[in-house]
VEXMARRO-548493 format. One line per 2 residues: number of its first residue (from 1); for each residue x, y, z of N, C-alpha, C. Coordinates in nm, 4 decimals, always signed. Example, Ala and Ser with C-alpha at 12.3 -4.5 7.8 and 13.67 -1.06 7.14 Angstrom:
! VEXMARRO-548493
1) +1.3190/-0.5690/+0.7800/+1.2300/-0.4500/+0.7800/+1.3200/-0.3300/+0.7800; +1.2850/-0.2250/+0.7080/+1.3670/-0.1060/+0.7140/+1.2900/+0.0030/+0.7870;
***
This chain:
! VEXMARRO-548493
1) +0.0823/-0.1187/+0.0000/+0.0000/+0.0000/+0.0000/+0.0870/+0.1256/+0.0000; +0.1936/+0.1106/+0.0998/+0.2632/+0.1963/+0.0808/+0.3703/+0.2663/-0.0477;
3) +0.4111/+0.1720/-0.1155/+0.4241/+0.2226/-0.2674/+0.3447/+0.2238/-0.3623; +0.2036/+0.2113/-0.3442/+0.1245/+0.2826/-0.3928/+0.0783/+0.4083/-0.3439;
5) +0.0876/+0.4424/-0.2235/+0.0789/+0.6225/-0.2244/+0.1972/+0.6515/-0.2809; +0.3461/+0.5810/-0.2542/+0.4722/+0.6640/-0.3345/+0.4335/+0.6761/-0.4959;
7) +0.3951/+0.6195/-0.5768/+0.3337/+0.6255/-0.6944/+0.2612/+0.7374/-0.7283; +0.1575/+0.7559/-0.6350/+0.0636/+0.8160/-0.7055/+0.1535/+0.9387/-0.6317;
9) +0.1981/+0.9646/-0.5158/+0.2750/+1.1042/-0.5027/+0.3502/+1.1788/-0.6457; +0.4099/+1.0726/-0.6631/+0.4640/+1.0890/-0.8189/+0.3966/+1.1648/-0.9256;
11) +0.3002/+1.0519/-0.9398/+0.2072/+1.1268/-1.0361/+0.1135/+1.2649/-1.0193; +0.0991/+1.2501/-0.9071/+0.0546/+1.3845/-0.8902/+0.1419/+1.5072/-0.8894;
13) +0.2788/+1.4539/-0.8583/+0.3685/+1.5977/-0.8673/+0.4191/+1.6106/-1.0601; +0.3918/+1.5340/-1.1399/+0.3621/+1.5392/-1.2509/+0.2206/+1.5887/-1.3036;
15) +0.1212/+1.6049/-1.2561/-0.0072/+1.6657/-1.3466/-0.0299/+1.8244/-1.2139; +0.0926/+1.8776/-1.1312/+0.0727/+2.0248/-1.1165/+0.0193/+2.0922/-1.1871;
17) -0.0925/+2.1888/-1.1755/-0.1055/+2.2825/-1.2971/-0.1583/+2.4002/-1.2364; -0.0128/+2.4516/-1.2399/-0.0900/+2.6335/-1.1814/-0.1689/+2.7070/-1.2819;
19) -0.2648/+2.7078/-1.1987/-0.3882/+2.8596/-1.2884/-0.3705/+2.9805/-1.2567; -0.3178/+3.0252/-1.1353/-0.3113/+3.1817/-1.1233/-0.1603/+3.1953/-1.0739;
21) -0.0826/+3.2792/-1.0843/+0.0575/+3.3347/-1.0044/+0.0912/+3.4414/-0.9761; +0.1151/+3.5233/-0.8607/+0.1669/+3.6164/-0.8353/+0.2604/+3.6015/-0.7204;
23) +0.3750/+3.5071/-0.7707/+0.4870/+3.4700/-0.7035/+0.6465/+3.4274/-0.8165; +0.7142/+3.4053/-0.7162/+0.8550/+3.4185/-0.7696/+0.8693/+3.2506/-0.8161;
25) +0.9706/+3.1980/-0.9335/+0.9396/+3.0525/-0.9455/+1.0306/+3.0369/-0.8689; +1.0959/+3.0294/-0.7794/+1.1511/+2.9309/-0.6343/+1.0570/+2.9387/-0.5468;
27) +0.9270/+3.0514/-0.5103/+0.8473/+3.0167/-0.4492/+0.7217/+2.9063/-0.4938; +0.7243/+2.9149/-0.6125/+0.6151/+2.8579/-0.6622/+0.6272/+2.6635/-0.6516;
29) +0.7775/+2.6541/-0.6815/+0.8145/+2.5152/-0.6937/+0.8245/+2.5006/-0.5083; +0.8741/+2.5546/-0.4542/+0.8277/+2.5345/-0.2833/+0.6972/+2.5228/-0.2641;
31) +0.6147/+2.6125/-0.3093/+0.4496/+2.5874/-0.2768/+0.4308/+2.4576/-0.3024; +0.4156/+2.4056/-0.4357/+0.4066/+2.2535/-0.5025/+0.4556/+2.2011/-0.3969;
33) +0.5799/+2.1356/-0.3568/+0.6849/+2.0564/-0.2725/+0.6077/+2.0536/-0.1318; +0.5967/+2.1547/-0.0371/+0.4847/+2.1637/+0.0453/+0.3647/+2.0970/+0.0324;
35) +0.3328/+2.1644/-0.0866/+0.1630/+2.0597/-0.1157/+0.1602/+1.9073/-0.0998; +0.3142/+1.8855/-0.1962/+0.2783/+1.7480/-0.2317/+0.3043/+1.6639/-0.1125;
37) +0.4174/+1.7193/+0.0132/+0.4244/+1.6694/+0.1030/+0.2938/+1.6457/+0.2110; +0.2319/+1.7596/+0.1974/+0.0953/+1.7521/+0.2908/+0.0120/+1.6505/+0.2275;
39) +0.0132/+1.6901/+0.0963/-0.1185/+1.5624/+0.0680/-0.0590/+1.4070/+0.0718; +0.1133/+1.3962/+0.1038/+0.1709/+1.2334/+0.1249/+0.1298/+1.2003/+0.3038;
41) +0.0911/+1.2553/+0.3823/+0.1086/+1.2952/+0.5118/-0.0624/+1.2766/+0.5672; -0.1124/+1.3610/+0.5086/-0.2862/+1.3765/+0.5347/-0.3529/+1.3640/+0.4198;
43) -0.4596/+1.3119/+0.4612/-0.5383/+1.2610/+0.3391/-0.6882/+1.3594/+0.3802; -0.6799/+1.4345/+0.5104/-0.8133/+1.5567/+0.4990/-0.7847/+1.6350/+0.4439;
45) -0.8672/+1.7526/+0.3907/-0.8228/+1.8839/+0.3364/-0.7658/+1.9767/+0.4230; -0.8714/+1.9508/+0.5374/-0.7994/+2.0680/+0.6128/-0.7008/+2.0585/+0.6654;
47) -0.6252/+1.9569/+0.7091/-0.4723/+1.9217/+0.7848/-0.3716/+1.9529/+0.6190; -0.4210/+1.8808/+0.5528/-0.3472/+1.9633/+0.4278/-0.3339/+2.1402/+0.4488;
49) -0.4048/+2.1616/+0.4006/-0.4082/+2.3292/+0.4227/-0.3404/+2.3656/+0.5386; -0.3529/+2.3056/+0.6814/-0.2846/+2.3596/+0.8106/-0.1542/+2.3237/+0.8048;
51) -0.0955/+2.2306/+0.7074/+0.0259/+2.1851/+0.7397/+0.0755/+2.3172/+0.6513; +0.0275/+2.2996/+0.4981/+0.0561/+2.4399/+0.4197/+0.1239/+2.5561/+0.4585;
53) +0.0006/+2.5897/+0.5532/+0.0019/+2.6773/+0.6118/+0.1256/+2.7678/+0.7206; +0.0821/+2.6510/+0.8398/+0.2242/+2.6214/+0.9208/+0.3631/+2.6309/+0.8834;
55) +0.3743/+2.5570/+0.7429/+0.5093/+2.5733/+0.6812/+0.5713/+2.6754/+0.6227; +0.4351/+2.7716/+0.5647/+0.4893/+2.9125/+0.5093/+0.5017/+2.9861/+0.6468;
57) +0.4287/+2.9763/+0.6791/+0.4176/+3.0695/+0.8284/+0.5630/+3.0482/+0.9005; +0.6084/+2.9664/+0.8911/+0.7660/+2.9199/+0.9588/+0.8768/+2.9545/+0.8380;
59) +0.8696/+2.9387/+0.7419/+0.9629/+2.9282/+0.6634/+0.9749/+3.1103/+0.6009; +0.8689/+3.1858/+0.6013/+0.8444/+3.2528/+0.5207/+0.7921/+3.3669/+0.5763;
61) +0.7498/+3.3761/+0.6845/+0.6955/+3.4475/+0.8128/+0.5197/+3.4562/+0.8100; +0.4697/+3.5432/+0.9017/+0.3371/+3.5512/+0.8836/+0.2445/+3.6770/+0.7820;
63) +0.1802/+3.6542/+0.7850/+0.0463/+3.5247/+0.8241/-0.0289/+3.4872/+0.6502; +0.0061/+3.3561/+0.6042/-0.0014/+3.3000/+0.5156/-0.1894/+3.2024/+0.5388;
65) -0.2462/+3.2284/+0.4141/-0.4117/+3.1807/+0.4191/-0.3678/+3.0402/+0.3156; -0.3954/+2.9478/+0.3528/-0.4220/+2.8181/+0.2646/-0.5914/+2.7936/+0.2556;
67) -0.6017/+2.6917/+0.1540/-0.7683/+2.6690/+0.1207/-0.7196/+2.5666/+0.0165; -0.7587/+2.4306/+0.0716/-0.7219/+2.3327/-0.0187/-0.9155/+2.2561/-0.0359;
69) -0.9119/+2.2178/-0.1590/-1.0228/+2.1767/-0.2002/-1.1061/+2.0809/-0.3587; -1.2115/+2.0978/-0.3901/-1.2046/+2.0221/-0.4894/-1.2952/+2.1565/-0.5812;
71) -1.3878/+2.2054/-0.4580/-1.5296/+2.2671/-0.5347/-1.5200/+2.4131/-0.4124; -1.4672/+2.4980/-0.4589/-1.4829/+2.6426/-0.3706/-1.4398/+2.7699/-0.5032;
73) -1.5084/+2.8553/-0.4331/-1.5369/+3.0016/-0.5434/-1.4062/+3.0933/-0.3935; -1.3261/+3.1633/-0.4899/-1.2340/+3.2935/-0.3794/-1.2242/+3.3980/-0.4512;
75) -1.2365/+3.4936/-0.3551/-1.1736/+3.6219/-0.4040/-1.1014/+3.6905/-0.2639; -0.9829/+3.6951/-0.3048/-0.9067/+3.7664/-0.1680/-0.8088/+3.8471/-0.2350;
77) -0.7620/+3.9603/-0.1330/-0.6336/+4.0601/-0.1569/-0.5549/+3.9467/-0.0651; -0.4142/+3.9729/-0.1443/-0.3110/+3.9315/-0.1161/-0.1625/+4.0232/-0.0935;
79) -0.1139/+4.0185/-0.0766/+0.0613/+4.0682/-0.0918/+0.0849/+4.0346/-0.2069; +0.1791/+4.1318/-0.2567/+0.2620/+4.1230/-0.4128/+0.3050/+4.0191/-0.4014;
81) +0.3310/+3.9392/-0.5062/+0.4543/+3.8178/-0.5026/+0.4578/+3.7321/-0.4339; +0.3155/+3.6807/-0.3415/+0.2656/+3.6387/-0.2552/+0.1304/+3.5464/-0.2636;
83) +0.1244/+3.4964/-0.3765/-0.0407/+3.4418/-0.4301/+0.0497/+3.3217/-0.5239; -0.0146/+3.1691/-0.5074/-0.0382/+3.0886/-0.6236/-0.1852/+3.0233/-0.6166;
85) -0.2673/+2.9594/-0.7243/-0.3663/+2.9174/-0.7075/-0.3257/+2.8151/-0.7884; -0.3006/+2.6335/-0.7779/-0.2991/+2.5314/-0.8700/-0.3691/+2.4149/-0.8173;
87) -0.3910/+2.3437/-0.9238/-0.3630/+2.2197/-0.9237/-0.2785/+2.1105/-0.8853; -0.3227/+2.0105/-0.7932/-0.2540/+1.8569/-0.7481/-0.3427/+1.7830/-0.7579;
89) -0.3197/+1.7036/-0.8999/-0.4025/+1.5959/-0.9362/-0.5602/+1.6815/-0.9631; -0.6887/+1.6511/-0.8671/-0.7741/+1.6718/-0.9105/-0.8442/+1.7989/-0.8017;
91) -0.7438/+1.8130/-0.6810/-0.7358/+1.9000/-0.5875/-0.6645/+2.0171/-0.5766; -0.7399/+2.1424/-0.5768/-0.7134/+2.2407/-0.5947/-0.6625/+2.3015/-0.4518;
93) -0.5447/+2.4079/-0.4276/-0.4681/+2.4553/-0.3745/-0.4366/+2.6241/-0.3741; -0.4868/+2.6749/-0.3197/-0.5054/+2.8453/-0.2891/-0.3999/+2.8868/-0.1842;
95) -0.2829/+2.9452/-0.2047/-0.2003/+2.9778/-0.1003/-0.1806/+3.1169/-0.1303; -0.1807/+3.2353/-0.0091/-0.1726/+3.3395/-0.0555/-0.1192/+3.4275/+0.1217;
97) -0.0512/+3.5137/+0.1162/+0.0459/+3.5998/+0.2405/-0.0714/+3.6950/+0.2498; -0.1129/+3.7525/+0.3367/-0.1760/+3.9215/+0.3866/-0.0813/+3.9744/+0.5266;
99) -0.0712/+4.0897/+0.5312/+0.0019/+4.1712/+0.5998/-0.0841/+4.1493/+0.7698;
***
């Protein structure tokens, strides 16, 4: 079982597909890497998102909004250089900094 989640981790870090960016690409490939680790780790949305979260918040300072999901509508202000919105696999991923 367990190399079948290593598998599909795989594959899912192969069908990434960012839809929105207003970030730097070393942040963007960290966002992904984060993601893909949360979703190898937790299989809820929301511990996904809190781990997300937690990790920018530590790595990157505060205060960072995650929203991981399949089916949700957003509109938020963000910080410059501070927003990705993609794809993992069939689960969508909203990470974005506010002051």
């Amino acid at each position: 079982m367990s190399g079948e989640k290593a598998e599909m981790n795989v594959k899912e870090k192969l069908e990434a597909q960012i839809k929105s960016v207003d970030m730097t690409e070393e942040m963007q490939h960290e966002s992904i890497e984060v993601a893909q680790e949360a979703m190898s780790k937790y299989s809820v949305e929301k511990d996904i998102a809190m781990h997300i979260k937690k990790t920018f918040d530590e790595r990157k300072g505060p205060t960072w909004h995650c929203i991981v999901g399949r089916n949700f509508g957003s509109f938020v202000t963000h910080e410059t250089k501070h927003f990705i919105y993609f794809y993992l696999g069939h689960c969508a991923i909203l990470l974005f900094k506010t002051q």
